[in-house]
VOMI-725711 format. One record per residue (C-alpha): residue in one letter; x, y, z. Coordinates in pm, whole numbers, padded with zeros to 5 digits, always signed. Example, Ala and Ser with C-alpha at 12.3 -4.5 7.8 and 13.67 -1.06 7.14 Angstrom:
BEGIN
A+01230-00450+00780S+01367-00106+00714
***
This chain:
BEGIN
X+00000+00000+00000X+00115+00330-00125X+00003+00623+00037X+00069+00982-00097X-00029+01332+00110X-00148+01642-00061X-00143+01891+00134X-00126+02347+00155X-00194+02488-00184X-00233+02163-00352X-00559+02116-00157X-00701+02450-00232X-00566+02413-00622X-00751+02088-00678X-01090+02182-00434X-01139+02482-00696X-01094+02282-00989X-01287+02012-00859X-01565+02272-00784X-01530+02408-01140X-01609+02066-01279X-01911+02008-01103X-02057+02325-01228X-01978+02181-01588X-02130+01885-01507X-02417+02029-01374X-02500+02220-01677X-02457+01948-01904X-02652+01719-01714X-03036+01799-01663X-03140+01580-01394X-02840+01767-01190X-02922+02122-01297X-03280+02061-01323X-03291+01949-00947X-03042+02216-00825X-02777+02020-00720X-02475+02218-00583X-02169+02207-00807X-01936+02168-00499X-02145+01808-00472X-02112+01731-00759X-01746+01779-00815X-01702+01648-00470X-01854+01282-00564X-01631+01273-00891X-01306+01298-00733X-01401+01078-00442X-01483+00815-00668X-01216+00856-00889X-00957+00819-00543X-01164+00539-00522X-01102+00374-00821X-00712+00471-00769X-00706+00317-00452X-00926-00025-00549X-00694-00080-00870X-00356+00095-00815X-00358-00017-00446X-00262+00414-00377X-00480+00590-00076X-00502+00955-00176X-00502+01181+00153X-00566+01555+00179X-00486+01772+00486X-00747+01957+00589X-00597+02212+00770X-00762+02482+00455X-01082+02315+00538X-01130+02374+00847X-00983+02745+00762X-01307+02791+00555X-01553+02666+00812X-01387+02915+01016X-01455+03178+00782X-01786+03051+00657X-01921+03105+01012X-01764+03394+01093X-01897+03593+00833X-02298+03428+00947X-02205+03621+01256X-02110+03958+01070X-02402+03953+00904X-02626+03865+01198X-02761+04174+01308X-03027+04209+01543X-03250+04378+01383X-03264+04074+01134X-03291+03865+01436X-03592+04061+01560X-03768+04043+01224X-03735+03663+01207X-03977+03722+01533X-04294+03437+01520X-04108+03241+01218X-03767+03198+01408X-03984+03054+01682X-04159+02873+01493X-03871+02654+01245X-03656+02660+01588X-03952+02413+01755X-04012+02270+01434X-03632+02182+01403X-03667+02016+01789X-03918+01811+01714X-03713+01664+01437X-03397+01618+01589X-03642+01423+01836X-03757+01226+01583X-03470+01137+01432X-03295+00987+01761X-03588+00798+01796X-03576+00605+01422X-03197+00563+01451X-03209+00401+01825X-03526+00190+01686X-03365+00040+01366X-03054+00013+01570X-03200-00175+01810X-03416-00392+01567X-03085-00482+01460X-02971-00655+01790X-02677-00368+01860X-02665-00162+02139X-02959+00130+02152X-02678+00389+02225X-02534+00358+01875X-02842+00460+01720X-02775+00798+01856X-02487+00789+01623X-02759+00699+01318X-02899+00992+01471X-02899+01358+01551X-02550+01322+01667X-02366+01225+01328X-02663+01360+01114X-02773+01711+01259X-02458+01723+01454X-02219+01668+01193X-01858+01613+01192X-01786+01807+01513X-02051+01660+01753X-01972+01313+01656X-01621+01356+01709X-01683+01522+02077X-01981+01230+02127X-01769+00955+01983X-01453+01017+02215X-01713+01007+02526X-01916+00708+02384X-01558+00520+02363X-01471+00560+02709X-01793+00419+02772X-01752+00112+02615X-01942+00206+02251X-01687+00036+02047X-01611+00237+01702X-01863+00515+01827X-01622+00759+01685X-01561+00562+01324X-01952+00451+01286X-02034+00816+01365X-01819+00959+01110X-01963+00721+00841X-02311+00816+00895X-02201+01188+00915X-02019+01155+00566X-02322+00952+00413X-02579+01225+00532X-02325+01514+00410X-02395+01351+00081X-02778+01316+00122X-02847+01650+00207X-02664+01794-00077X-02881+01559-00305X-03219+01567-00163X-03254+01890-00072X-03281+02034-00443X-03554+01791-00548X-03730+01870-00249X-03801+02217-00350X-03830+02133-00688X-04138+01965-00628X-04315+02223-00410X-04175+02481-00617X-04361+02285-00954X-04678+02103-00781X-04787+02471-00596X-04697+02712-00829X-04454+02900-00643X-04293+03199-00689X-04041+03438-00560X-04222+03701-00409X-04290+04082-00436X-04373+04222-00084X-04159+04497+00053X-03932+04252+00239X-03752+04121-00095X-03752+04446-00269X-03534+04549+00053X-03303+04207+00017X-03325+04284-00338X-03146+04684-00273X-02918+04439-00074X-02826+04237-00361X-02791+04518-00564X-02516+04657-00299X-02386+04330-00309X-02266+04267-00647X-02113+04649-00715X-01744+04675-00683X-01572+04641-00399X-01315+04847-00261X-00955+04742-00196X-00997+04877+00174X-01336+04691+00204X-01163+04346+00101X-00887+04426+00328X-01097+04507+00618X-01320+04254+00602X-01010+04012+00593X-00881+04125+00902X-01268+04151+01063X-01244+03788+00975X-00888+03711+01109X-01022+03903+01437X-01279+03683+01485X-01122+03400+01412X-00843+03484+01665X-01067+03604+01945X-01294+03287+01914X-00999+03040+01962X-00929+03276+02270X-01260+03234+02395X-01256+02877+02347X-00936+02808+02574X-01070+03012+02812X-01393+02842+02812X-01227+02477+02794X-00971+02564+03080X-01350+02624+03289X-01459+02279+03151X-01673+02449+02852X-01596+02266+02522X-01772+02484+02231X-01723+02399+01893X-01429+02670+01763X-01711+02779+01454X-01964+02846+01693X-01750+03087+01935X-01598+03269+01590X-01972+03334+01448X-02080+03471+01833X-01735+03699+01785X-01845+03770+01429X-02258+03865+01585X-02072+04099+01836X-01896+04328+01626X-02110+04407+01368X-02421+04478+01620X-02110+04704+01757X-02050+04890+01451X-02440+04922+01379X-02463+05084+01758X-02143+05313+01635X-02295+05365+01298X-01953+05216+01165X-01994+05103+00812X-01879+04712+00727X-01855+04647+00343X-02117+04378+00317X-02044+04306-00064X-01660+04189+00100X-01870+03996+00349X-02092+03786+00113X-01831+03697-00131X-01606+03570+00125X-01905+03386+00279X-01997+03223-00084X-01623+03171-00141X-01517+02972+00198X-01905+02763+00183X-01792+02668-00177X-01424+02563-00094X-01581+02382+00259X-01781+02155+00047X-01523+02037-00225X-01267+01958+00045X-01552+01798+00278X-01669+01579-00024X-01326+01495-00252X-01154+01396+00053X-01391+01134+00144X-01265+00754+00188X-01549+00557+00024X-01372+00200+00084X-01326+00292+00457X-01711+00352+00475X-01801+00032+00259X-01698-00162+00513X-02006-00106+00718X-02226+00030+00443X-02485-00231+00481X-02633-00161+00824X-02528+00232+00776X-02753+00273+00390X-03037+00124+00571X-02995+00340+00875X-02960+00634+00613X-03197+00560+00370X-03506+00558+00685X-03351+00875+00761X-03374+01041+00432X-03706+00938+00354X-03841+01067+00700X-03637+01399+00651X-03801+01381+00290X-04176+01381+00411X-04119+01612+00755X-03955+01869+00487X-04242+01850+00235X-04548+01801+00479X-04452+02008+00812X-04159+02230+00752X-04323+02352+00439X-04689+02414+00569X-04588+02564+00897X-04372+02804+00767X-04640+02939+00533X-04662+02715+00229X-04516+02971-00003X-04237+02989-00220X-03987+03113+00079X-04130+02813+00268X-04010+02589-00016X-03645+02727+00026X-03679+02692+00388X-03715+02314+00293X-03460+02285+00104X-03215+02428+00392X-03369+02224+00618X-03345+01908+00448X-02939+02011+00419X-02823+02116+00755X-03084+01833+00902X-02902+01561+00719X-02558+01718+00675X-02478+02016+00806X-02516+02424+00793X-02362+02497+00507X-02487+02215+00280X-02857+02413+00320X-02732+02713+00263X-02521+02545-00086X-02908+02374-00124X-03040+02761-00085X-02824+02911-00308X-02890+02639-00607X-03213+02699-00553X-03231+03076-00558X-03025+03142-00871X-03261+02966-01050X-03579+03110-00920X-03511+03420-00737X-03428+03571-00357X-03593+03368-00014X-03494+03678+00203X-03687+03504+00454X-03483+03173+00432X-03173+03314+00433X-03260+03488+00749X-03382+03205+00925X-03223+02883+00789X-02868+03040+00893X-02925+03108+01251X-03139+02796+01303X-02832+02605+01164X-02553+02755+01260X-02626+02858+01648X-02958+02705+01780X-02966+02382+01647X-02617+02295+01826X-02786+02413+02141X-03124+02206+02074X-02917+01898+02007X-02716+01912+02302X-03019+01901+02511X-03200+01612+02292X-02868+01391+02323X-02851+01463+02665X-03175+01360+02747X-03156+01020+02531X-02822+00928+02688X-02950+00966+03046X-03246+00693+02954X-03144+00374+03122X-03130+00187+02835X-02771+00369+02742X-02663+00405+03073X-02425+00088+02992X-02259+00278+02695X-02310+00638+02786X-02304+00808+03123
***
């Protein structure tokens, strides 16, 4: 067994060229541009399955650092928390409440299928946490943090199962969540809407795409770098106390502080800057997260896990389409709002947002999902799962695995 590293520049040369072919696929293909399927998936499958193939027949693993990864998460969050203002938070008002108990109920839901099937399958119930919210709505950072507990348990492989389901749902939610809309969008006639609120996003947009400024790219950078910096601070403070946060989630609260700072001192951030580098870092995030992916590591156990998946994308599937649609008002913002959902539920925050942004290029601004989807995913969703898993692991049917 040969194994060769690619790592620095490398990574970042051959995420943007494997982003640049999905978007050519996608556009050739119809199913894939028809059902809005992100480019960075796309591209991402290709090369994983090619390092596949190189691996099955050359007998050469293919590993990327992913150091410039984790870089862009960074980022990606950070610049959800510059543009979090709370003004926007205030206007999500009724609907904010209203996806955030929506989005409980689900992550209840799904704990409950994946220790079920789990348990139908003679394994210990405590695993099916990991076929659960924790891999699935947690992503890669809660079943990393779970896993390492779960282990010292006595879960055997907590850490390795949960990382397969987390990498299989990554997938999913890139896939499904296009269709999803696609059919709402088609069977109720939707369309973007004309109300006051996306005139307003659309001024944004307009803002948006002028030119930007040397000194607004070069503030924004260091805004970013700030953040970034002050977070990690945060975070060893926090962990020295015995508070373990994940590092995205204390950048984006950095990121939330200092622009509702500059808003009080009527300090102007160049939100054109902002979005770009919050469309650039989502779009590098998702290559790297999907190339880099191990596919004969995760065939291994791909039996048990597909099942586990495929209950869990069908039941995503119908909760997006028959509550998360019709709650949130059964219009064509709703649909978006589905589409997100069906994304971060499945994979994580920024695959709903990639889902979102498919979707919207094709048929116009959601400002409404945008708002919502974003803070949902990125803040109280961590916080709602934390509680759920809690809860679950203090039944006394895991009490043998999971204190």
């Amino acid at each position: 067994m040969t194994i060769y590293e690619i790592a620095g520049v490398d990574v970042l040369i051959i995420a943007i060229l494997v982003w640049f072919l999905g978007e050519f696929i996608t556009k050739k293909l119809h199913f894939l541009n028809k059902n809005n399927i992100p480019p960075a998936v796309t591209g991402g499958l290709l090369c994983s399955l090619f390092i596949t193939f190189i691996y099955t027949v050359f007998d050469l693993q293919i590993n990327f650092d992913m150091r410039i990864r984790d870089l862009m998460l960074l980022v990606f969050f950070t610049t959800i928390g510059l543009s979090a203002k709370l003004s926007l938070l205030k206007a999500g008002g009724k609907a904010l409440v209203l996806l955030l108990a929506i989005a409980s109920v689900f992550l209840i839901l799904q704990d409950v299928t994946g220790v079920i099937l789990v348990t139908l399958m003679g394994e210990h119930p405590a695993y099916g946490l990991f076929g659960g919210s924790i891999s699935f709505a947690g992503g890669f950072g809660t079943t990393i943090a779970w896993g390492d507990i779960a282990e010292q348990a006595g879960l055997v492989k907590a850490t390795e199962i949960g990382i397969a389901f987390a990498t299989f749902g990554l997938i999913a939610g890139g896939i499904i969540g296009g269709p999803i809309s696609e059919y709402l969008i088609k069977k109720h006639k939707l369309q973007a809407g004309n109300n006051l609120e996306n005139s307003q996003v659309q001024q944004k947009q307009d803002i948006v795409t002028q030119p930007v400024h040397i000194s607004g790219i070069l503030a924004t950078i260091l805004l970013l770098a700030l953040c970034i910096e002050i977070g990690d601070l945060v975070n060893r403070l926090l962990f020295s106390n015995g508070v373990t946060l994940p590092g995205f989630l204390t950048a984006m609260m950095i990121g939330i502080l200092i622009t509702n700072s500059t808003d009080f001192f009527k300090i102007q951030l160049s939100e054109p800057a902002i979005e770009r580098a919050a469309e650039i870092s989502l779009q590098i995030f998702l290559s790297m997260s999907l190339m880099s992916m191990q596919l004969w590591v995760l065939s291994k156990s791909a039996g048990p896990i597909l099942f586990i998946l495929t209950a869990q994308v069908l039941i995503m599937t119908f909760f997006a389409i028959h509550i998360v649609f019709r709650v949130m008002g059964k219009d064509y913002d709703a649909s978006v709002m589905a589409s997100g959902f069906a994304g971060l539920g499945l994979g994580a925050t920024p695959v709903g947002i990639a889902n979102m942004n498919a979707l919207t290029s094709k048929y116009g601004p959601s400002p409404k999902a945008f708002l919502l989807i974003p803070l949902i995913g990125a803040f109280f969703i961590d916080i709602v799962n934390a509680l759920v898993i809690k809860f679950f692991a203090g039944l006394p049917m895991m009490q043998i695995a999971i204190n």
